[in-house]
DSSP file (Angstrom, degrees, kcal/mol; ACC not computed):
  #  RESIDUE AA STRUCTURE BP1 BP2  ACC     N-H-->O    O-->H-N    N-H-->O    O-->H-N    TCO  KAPPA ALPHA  PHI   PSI    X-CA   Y-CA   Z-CA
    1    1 A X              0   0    0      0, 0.0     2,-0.2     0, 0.0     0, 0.0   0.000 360.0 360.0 360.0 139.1  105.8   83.8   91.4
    2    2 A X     >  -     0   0    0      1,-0.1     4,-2.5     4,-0.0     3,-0.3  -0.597 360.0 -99.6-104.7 166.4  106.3   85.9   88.2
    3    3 A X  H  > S+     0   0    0      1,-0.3     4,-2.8    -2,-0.2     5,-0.2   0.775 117.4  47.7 -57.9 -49.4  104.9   89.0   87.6
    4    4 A X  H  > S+     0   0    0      2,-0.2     4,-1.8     1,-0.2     5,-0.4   0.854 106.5  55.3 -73.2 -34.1  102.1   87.8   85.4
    5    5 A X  H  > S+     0   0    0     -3,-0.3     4,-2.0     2,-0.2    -2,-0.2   0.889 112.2  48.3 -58.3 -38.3  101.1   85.1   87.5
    6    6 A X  H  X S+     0   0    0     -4,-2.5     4,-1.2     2,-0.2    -2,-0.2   0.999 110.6  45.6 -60.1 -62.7  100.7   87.7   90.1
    7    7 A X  H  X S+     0   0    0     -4,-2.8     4,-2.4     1,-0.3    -1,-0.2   0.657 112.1  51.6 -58.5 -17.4   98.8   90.3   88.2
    8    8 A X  H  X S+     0   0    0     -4,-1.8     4,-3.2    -5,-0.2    -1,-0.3   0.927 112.6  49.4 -77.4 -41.6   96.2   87.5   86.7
    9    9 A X  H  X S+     0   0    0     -4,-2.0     4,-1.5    -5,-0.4    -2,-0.2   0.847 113.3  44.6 -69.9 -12.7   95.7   86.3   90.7
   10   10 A X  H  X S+     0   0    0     -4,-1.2     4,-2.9     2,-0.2    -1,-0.2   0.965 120.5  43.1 -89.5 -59.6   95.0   90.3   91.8
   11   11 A X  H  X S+     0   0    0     -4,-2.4     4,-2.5     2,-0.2    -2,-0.2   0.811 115.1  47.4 -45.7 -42.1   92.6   90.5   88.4
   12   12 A X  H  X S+     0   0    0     -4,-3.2     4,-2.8     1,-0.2     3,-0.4   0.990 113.9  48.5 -68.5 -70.5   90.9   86.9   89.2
   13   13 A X  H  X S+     0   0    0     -4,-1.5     4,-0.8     1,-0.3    -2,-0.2   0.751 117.0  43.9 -24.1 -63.3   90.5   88.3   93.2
   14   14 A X  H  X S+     0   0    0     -4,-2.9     4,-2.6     1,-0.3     5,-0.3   0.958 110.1  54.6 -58.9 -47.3   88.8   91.8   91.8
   15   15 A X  H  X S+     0   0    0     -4,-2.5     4,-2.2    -3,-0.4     3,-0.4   0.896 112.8  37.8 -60.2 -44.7   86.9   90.1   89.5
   16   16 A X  H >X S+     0   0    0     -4,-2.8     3,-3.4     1,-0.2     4,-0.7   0.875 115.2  61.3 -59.8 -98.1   85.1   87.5   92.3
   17   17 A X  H 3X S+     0   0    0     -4,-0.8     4,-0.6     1,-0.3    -1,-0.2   0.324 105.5  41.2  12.4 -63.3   85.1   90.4   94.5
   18   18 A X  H 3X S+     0   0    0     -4,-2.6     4,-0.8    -3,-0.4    -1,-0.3   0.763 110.5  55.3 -64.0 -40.8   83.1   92.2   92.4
   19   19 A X  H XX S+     0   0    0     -3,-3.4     3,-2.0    -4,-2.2     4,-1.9   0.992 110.0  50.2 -45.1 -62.6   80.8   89.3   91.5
   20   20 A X  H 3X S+     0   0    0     -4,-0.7     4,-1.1     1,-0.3    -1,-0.2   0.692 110.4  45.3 -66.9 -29.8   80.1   88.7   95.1
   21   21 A X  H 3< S+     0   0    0     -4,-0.6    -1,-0.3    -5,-0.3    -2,-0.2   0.515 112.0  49.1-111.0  13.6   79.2   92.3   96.1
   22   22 A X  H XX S+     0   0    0     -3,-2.0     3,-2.9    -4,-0.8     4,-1.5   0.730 113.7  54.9 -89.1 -72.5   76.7   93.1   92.8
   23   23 A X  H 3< S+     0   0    0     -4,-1.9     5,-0.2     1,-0.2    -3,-0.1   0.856 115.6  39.5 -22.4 -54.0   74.9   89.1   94.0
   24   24 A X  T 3X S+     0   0    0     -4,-1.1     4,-2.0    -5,-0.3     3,-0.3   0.772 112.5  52.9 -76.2 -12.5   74.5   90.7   97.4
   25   25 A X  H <> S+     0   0    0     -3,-2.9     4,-3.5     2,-0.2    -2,-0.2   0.885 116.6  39.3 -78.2 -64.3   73.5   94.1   96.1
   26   26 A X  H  < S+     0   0    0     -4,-1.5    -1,-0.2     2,-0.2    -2,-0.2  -0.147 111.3  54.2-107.1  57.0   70.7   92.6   93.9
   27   27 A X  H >> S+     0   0    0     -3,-0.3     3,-3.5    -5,-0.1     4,-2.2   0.267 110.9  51.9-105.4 -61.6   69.8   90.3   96.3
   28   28 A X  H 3X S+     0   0    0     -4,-2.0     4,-1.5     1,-0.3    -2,-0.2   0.788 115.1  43.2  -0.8 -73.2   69.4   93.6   98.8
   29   29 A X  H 3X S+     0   0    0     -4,-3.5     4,-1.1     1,-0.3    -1,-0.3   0.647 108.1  47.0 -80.5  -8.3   67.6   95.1   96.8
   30   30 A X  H X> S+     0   0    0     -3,-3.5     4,-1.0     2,-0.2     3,-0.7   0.847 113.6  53.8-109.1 -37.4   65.1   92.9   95.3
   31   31 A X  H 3X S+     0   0    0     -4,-2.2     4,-1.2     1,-0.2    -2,-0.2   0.858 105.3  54.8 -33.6 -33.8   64.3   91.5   99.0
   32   32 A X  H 3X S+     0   0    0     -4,-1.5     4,-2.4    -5,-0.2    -1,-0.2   0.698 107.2  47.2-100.9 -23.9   63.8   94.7   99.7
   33   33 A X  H X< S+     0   0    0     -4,-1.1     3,-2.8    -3,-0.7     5,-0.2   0.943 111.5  52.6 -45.4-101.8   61.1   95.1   96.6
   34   34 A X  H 3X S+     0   0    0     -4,-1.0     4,-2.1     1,-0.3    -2,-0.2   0.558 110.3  46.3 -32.9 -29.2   59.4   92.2   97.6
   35   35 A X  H >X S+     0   0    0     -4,-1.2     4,-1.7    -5,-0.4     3,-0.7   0.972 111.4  50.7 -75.6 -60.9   59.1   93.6  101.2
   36   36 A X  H <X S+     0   0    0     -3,-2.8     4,-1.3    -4,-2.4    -2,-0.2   0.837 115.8  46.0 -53.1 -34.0   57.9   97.1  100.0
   37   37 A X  H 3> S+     0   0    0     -4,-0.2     4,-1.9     2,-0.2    -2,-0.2   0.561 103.6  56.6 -54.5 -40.8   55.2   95.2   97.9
   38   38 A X  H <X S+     0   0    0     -4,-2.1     4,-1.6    -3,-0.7    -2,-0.2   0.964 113.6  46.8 -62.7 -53.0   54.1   92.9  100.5
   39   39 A X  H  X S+     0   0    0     -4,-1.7     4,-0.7     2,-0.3    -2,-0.2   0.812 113.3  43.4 -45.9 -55.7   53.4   96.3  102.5
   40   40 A X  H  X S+     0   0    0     -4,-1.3     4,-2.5    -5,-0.2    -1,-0.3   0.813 110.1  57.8 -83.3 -27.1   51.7   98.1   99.9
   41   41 A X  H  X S+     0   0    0     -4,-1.9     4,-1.5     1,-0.2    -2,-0.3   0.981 110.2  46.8 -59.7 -60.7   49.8   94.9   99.1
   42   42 A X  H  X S+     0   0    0     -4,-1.6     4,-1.5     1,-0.2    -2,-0.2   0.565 105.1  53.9 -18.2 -39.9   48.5   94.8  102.9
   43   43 A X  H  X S+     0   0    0     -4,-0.7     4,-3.4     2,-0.2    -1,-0.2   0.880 106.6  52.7 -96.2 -24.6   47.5   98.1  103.3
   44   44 A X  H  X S+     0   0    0     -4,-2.5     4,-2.1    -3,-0.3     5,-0.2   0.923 106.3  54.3 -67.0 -25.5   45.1   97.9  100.1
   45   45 A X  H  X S+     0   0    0     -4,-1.5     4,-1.7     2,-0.2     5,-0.3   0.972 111.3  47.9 -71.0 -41.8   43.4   94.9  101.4
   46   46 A X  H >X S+     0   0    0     -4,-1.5     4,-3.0     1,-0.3     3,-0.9   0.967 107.8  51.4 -57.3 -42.2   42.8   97.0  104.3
   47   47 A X  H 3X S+     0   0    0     -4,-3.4     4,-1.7     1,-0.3    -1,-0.3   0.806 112.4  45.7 -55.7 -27.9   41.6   99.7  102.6
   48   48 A X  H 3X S+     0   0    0     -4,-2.1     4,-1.1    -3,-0.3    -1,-0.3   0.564 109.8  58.8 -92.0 -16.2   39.0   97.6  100.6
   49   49 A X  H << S+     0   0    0     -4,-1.7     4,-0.5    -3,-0.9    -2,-0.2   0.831 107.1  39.4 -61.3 -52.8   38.1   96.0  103.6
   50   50 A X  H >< S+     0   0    0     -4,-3.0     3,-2.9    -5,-0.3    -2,-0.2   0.993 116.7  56.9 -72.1 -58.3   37.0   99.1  105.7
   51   51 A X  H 3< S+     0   0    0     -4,-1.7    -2,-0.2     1,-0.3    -1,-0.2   0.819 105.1  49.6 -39.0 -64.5   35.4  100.5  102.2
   52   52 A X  T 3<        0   0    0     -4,-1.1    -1,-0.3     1,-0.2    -2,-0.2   0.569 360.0 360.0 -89.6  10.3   33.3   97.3  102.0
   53   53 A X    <         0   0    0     -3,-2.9    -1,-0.2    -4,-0.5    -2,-0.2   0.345 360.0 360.0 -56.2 360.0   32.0   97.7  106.0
């Protein structure tokens, strides 16, 4: 394998690499929205539920 062959397969490798751990990063994080949001959504329905008792 020549030198250039090498350095494109090390570049290709980073590049996926990198893809793959920003996908999993904002998937993380936007689960992690939806989850804080579900939360916040719950506790106002509660609150507006004891307010209308």
């Amino acid at each position: 394998m020549d030198v250039a062959t090498a350095k494109t397969l090390v570049s290709l490798t980073l590049i996926v690499a990198i893809a793959i751990f920003s996908y999993v990063s904002i998937e993380m994080f936007v689960r992690q929205m939806v989850k804080d949001l579900r939360v916040a959504w719950t506790e106002r329905a509660a609150v507006a539920d004891t307010r209308h008792e």
